[in-house]
KOLKOLSE-369749 format. One line per 10 residues: their letters; for each residue x negated, y negated, z of N, C-alpha, C. Coordinates in steps of 0.1 Angstrom, whole numbers, plus 5000, padded with zeros to 4 digits. Layout:
a) X/Y/Z/X/Y/Z/X/Y/Z | ...
***
This chain:
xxxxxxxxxx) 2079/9699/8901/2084/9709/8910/2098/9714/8904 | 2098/9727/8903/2110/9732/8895/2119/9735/8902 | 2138/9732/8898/2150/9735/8904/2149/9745/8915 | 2140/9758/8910/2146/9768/8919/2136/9767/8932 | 2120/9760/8933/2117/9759/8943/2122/9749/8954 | 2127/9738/8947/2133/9726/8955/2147/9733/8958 | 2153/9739/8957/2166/9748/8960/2162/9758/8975 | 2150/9767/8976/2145/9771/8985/2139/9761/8993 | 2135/9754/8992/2133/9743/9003/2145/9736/9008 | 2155/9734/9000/2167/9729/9006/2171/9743/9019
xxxxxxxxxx) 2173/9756/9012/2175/9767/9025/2167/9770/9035 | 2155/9764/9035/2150/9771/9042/2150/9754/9053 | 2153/9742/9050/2154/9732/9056/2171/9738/9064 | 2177/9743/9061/2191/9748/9065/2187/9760/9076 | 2175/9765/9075/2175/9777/9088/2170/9774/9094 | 2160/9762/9091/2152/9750/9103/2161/9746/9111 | 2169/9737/9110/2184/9734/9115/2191/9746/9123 | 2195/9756/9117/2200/9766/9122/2195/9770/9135 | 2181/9771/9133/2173/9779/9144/2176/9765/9156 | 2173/9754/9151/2170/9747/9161/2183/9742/9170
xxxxxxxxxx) 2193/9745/9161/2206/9740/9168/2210/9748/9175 | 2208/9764/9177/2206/9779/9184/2198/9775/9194 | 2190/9762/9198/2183/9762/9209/2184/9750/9217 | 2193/9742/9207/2194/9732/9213/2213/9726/9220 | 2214/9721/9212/2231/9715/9214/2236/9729/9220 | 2240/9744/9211/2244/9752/9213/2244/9761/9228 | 2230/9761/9225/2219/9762/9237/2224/9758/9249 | 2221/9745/9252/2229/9736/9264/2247/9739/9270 | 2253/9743/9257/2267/9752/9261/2267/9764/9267 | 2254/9769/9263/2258/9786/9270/2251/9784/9279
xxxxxxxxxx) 2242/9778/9282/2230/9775/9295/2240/9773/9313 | 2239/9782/9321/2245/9777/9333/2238/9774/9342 | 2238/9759/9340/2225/9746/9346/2228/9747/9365 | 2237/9756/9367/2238/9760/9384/2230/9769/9388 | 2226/9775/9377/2212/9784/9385/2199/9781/9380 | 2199/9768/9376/2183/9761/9373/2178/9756/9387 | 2164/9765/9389/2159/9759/9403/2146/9749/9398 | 2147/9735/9400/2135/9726/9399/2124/9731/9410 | 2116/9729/9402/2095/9732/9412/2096/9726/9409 | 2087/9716/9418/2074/9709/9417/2059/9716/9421
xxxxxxxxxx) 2053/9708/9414/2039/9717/9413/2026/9706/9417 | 2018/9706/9421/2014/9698/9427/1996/9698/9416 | 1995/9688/9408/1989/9687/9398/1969/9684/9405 | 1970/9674/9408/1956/9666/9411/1963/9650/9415 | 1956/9648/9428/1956/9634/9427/1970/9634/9437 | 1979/9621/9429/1991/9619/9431/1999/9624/9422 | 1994/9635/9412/2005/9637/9396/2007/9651/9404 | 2021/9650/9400/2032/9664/9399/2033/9668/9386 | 2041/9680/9387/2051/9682/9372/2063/9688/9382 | 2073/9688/9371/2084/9698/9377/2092/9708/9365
xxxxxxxxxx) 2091/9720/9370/2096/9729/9364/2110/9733/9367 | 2116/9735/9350/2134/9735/9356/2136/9743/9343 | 2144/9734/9336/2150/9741/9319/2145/9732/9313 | 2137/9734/9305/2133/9725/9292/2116/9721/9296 | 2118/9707/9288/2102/9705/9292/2099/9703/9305 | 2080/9703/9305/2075/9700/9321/2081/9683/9323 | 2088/9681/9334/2082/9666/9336/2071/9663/9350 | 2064/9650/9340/2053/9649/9346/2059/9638/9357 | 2052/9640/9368/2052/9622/9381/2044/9616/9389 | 2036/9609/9386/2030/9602/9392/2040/9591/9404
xxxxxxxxxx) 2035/9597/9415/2038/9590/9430/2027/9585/9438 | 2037/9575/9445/2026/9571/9451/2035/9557/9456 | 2029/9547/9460/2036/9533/9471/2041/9524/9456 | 2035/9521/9448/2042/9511/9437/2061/9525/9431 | 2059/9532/9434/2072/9538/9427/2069/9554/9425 | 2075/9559/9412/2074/9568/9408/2074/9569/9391 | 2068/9570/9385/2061/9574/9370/2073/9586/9361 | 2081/9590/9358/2085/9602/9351/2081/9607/9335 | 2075/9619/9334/2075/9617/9317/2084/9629/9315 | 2095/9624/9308/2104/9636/9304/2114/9637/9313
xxxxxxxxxx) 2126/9642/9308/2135/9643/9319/2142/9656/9319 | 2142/9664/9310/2151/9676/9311/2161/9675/9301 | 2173/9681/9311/2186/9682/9302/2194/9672/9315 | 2207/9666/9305/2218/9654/9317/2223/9664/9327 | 2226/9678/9328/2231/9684/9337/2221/9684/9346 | 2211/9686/9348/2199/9686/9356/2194/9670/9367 | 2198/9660/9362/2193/9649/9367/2194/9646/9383 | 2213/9654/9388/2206/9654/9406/2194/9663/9409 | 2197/9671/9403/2186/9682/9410/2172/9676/9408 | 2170/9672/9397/2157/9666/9396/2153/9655/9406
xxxxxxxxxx) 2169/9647/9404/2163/9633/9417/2160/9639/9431 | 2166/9649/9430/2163/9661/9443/2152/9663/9450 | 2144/9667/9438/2130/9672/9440/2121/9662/9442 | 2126/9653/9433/2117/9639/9436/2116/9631/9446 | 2128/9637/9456/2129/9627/9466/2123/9631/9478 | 2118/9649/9475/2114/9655/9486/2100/9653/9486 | 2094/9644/9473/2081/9639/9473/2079/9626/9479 | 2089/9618/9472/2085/9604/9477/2104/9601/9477 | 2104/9589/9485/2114/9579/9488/2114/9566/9483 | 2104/9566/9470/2103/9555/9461/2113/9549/9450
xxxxxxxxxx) 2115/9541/9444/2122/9538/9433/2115/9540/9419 | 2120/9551/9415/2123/9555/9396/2119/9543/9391 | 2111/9543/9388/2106/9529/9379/2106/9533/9364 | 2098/9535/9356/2095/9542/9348/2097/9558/9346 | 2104/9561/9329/2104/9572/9326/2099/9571/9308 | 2089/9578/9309/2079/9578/9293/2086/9593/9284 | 2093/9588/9275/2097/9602/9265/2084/9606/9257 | 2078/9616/9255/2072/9623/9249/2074/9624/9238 | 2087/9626/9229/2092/9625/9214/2108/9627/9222 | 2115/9633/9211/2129/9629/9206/2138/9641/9216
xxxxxxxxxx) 2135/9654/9211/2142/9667/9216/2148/9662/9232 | 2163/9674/9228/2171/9671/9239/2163/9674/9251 | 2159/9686/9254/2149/9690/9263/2141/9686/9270 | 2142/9673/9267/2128/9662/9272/2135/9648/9274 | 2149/9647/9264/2149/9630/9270/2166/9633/9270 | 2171/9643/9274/2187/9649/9280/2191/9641/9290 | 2182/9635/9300/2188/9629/9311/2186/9616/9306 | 2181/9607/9300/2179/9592/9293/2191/9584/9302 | 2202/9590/9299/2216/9583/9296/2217/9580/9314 | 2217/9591/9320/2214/9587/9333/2206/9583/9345
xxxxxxxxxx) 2190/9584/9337/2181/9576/9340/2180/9561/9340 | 2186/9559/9325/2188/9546/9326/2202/9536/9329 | 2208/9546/9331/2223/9539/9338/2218/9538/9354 | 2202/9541/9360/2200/9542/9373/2194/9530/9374 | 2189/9523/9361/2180/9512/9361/2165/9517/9358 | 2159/9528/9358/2150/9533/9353/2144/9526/9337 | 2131/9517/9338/2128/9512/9322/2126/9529/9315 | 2128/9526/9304/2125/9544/9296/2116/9535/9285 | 2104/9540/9285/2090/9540/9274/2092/9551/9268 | 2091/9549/9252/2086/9560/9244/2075/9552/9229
xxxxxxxxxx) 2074/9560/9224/2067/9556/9210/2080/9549/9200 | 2077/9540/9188/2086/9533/9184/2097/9540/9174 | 2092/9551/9170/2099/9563/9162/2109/9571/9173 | 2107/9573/9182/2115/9577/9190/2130/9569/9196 | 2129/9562/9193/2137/9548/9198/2150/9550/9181 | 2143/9547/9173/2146/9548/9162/2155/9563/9158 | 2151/9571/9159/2157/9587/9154/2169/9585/9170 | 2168/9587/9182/2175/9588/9194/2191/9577/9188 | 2184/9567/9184/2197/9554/9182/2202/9558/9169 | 2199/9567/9161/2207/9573/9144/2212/9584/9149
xxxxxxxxxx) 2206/9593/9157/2206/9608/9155/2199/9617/9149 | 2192/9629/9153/2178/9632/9149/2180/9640/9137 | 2173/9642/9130/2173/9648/9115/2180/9656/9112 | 2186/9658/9100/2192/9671/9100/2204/9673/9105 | 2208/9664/9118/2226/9662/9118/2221/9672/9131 | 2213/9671/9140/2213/9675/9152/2215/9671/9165 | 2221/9659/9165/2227/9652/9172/2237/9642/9172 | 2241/9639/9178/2251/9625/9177/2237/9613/9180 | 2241/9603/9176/2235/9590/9181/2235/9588/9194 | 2219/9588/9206/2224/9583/9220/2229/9569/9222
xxxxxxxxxx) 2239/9569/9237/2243/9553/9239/2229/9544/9243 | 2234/9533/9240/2224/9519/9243/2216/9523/9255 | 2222/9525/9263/2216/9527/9276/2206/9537/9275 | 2206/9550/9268/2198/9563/9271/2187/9558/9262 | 2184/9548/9251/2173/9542/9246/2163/9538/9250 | 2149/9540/9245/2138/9532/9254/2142/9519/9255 | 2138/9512/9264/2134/9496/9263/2125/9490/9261 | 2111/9496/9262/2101/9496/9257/2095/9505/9247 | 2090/9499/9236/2084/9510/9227/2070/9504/9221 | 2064/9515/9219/2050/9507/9213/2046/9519/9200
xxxxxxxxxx) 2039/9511/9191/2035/9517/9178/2023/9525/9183 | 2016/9518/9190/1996/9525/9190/1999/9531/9209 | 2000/9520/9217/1997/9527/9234/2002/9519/9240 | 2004/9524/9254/2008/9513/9266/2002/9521/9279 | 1994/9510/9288/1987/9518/9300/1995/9508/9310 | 2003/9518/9320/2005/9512/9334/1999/9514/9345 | 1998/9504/9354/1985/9508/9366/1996/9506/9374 | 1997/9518/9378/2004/9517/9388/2001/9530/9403 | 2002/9531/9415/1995/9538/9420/1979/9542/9426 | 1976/9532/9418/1960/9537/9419/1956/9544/9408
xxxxxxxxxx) 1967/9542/9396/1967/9550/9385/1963/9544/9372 | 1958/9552/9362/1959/9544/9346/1971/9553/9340 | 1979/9547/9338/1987/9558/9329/1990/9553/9318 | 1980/9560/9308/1979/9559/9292/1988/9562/9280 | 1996/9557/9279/2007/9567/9272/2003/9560/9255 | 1998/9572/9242/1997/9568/9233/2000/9577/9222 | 2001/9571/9209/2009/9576/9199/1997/9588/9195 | 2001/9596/9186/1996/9605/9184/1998/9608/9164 | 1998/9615/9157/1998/9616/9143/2009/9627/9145 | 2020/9626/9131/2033/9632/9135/2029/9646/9132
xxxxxxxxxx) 2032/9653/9147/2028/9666/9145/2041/9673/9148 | 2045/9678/9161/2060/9680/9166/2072/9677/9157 | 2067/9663/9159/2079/9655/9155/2068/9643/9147 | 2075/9634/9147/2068/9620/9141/2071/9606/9153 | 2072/9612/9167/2074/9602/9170/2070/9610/9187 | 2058/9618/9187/2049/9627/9194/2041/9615/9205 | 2039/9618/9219/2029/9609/9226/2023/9616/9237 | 2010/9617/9236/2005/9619/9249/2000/9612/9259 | 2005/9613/9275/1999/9604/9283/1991/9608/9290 | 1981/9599/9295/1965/9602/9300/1966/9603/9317
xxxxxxxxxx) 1967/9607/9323/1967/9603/9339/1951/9598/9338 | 1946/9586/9338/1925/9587/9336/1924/9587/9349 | 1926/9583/9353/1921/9582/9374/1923/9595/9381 | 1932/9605/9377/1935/9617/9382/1931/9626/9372 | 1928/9623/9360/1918/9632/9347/1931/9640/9346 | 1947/9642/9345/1952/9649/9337/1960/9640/9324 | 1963/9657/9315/1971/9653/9302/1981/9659/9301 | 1993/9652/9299/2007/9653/9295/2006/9655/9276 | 2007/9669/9273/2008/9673/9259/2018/9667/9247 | 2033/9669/9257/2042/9669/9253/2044/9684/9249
xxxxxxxxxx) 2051/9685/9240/2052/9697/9234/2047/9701/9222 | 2033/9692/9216/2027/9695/9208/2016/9707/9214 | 2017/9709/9223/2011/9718/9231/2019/9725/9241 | 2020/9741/9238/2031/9747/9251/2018/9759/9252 | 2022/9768/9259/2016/9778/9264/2028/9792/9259 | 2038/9786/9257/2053/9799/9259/2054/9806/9245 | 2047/9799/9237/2049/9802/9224/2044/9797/9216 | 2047/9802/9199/2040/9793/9190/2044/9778/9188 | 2037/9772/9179/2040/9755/9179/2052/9756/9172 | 2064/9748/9173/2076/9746/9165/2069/9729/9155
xxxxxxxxxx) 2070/9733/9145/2069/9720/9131/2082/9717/9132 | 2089/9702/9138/2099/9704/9133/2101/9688/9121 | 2103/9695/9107/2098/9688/9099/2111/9682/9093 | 2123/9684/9098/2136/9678/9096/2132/9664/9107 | 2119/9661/9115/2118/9649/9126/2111/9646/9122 | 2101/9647/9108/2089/9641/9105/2077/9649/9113 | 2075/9662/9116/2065/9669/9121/2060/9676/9109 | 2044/9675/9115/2035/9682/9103/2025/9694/9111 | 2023/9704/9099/2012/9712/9107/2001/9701/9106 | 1995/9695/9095/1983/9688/9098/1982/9678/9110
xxxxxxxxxx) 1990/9670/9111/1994/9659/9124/1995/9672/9135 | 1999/9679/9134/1998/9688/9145/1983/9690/9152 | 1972/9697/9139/1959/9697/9140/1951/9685/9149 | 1958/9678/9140/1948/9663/9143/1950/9660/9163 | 1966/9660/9165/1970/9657/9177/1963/9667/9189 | 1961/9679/9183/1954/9686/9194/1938/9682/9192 | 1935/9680/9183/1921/9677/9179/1921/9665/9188 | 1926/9660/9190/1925/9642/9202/1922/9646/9212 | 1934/9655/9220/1931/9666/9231/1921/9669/9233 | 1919/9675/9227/1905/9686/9231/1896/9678/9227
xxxxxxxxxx) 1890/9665/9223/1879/9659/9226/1882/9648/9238 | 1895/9646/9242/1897/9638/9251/1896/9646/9265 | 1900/9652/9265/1898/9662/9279/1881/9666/9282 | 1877/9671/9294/1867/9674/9296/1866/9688/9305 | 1857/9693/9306/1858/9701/9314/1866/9709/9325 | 1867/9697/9334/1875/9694/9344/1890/9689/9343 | 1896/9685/9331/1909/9678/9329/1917/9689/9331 | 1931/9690/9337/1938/9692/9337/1954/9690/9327 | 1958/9698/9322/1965/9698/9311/1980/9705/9312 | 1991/9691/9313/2004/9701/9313/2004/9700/9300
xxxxxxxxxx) 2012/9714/9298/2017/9714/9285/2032/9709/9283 | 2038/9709/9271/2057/9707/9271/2064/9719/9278 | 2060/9732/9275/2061/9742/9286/2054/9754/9288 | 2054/9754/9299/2048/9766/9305/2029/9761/9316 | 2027/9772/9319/2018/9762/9332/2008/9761/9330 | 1999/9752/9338/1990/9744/9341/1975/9747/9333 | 1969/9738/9323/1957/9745/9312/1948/9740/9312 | 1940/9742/9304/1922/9733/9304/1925/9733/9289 | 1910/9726/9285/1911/9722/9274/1905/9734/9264 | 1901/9742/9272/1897/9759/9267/1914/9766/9258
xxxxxxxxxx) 1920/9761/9268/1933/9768/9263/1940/9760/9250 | 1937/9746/9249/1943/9736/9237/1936/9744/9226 | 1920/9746/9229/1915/9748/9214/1918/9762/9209 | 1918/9771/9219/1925/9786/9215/1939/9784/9209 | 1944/9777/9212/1959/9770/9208/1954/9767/9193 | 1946/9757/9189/1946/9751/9176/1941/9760/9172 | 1927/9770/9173/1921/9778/9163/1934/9789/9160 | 1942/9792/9170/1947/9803/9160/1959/9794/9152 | 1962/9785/9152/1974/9774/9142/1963/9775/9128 | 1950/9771/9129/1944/9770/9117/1943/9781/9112
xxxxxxxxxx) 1940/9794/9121/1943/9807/9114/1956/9811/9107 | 1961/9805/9112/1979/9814/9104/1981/9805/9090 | 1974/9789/9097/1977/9779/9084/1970/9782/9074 | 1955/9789/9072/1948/9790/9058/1957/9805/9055 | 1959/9816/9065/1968/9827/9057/1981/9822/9048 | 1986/9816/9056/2000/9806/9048/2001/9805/9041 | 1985/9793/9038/1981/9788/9025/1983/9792/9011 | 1969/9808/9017/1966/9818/9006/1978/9821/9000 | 1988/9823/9008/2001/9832/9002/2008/9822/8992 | 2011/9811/8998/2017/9799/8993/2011/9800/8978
xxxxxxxxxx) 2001/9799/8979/1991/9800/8962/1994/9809/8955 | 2002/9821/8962/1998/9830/8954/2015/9833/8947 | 2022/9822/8949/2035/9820/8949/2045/9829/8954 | 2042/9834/8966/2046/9840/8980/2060/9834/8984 | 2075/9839/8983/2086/9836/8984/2084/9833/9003 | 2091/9827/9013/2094/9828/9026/2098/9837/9033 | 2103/9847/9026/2105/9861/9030/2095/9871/9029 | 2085/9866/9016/2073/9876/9016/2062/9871/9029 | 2065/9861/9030/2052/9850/9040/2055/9854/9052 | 2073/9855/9057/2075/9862/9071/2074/9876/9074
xxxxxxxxxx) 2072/9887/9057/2069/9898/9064/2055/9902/9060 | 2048/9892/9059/2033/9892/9056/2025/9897/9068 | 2030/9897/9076/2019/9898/9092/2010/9887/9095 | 2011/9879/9090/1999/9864/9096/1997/9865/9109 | 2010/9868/9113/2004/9864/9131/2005/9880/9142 | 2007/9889/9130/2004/9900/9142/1996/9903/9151 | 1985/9897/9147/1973/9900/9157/1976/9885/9173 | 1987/9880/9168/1987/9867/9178/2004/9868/9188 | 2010/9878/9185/2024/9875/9188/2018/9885/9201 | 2012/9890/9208/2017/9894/9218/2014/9887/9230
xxxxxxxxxx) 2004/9875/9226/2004/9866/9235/2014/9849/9229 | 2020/9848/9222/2028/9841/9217/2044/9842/9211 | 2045/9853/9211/2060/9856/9211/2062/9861/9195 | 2075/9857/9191/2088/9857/9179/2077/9843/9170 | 2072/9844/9158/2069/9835/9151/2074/9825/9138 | 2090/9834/9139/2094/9830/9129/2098/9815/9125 | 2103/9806/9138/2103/9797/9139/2089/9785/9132 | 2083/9790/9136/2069/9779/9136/2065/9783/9123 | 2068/9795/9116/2064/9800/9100/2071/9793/9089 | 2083/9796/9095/2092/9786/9086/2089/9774/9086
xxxxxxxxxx) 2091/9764/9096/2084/9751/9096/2070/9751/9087 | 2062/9760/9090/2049/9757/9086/2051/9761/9070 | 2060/9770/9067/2060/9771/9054/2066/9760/9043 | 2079/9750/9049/2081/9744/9045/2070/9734/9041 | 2065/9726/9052/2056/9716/9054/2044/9719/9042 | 2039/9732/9042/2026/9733/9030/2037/9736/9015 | 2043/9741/9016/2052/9744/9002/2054/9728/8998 | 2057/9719/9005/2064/9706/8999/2053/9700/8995 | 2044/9699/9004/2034/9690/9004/2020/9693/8988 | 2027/9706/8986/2018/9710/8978/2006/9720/8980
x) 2002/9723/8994/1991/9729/9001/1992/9745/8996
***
């Protein structure tokens, strides 16, 4: 691999960063979390989600407690205990992180200063206690840490429930989990699956497009018919909607490809049009291109 393409992968690892610290840390400064209104949405079963700023969180209620997957952002946590309370009057038992991103495990620090156990995957535990790739965070305190972590899965029965929470192949991130509600048949994506947009690679966390592929490919043979599917954001899906999700990622990834082969700079790749025929139902692509361009440029693809 020669100086000047390992030089372009160093920049374009710098606008990955860029982009993501524009949505995240930065993000959270200009964000005014006094006009975030929490929903809850009433899933199947005993499972909720709630809709606020950031990811869905998922909750299983019911007489043993309450289940959380995800928590938001730290400004958000009354409001959320808010909403939760206007469901049940139980004790926060359990809160399951999905992967790393502020957006999803922001409230940790105060979930678990509440006594709340926090489960995630074992990579998650790991990047949250350094600081996540790329210098996008500070290191969380002891307390905002899982306490529990597992390499392969962990099922809690609780409610009348199975709640499946298992590791996935690093797609998002490298430290990605989906949880199974099996008794209520829904699936918590994480945000290897959204509806709001295209998939963010974020490969400064150990995310891959391939692990990406594979992680929806679990999905969509794990779901059935009938499953119901939150995504990281945006609302409520079948498993019709996962694979429309993956076929058009496989589409943009063999165009990618082609270009990548044909030693196609990242500037020729972003004004290539790969995803014109897909941005009007998925937005601004440049995010997920870049990612995706790094990830096949390095890898060799």
């Amino acid at each position: 691999m020669n100086q000047n393409f390992l030089s372009q992968l160093g920049f374009i690892s710098l606008v990955i960063f860029s982009v993501f610290q524009s949505e995240s840390a930065a993000g959270q400064q200009q964000r005014n979390f006094d006009d975030v209104e929490i929903v809850s949405h009433r899933v199947a079963g005993n499972i909720y989600y709630l809709e606020g700023s950031g990811g869905n969180i998922g909750l299983s209620i019911g007489e043993d407690g309450v289940i959380m997957i995800d928590d938001q952002f730290a400004q958000l946590t009354e409001k959320i205990v808010s909403a939760i309370r206007e469901l049940s009057d139980q004790e926060i038992r359990f809160l399951i992180n999905t992967h790393i991103h502020g957006d999803h495990t922001g409230g940790n620090e105060n979930f678990g200063a509440m006594g709340v156990m926090i489960l995630a995957q074992d990579r998650v535990r790991l990047r949250l206690a350094e600081g996540l790739g790329g210098g996008q965070a500070v290191p969380y305190p002891e307390v905002a840490l899982p306490v529990l972590t597992y390499s392969d899965a962990v099922t809690l029965n609780v409610n009348g429930e199975e709640v499946h929470a298992f590791s996935v192949p690093p797609a998002h991130t490298d430290g990605d989990s989906f949880v199974h509600f099996r008794t209520s048949d829904v699936l918590h994506l994480g945000d290897v699956f959204r509806t709001t947009g295209f998939p963010f690679i974020d490969v400064s966390n150990g995310g891959t497009i391939q692990g990406t592929l594979e992680a929806l490919e679990i999905a969509i043979r794990l779901a059935g018919p009938s499953t119901t599917i939150i995504p990281g954001h945006g609302g409520l899906s079948t498993r019709d909607d996962v694979t429309e999700f993956r076929d058009m990622i496989l589409t943009v990834t063999e165009r990618v490809s082609r270009l990548i082969s044909q030693n196609r700079t990242l500037d020729q790749v972003l004004s290539a049009g790969v995803t014109a025929d897909f941005e009007n139902k998925w937005g601004n692509p440049e995010r997920f291109l870049i990612g995706l361009y790094q990830d096949l440029a390095s890898s060799g693809n």
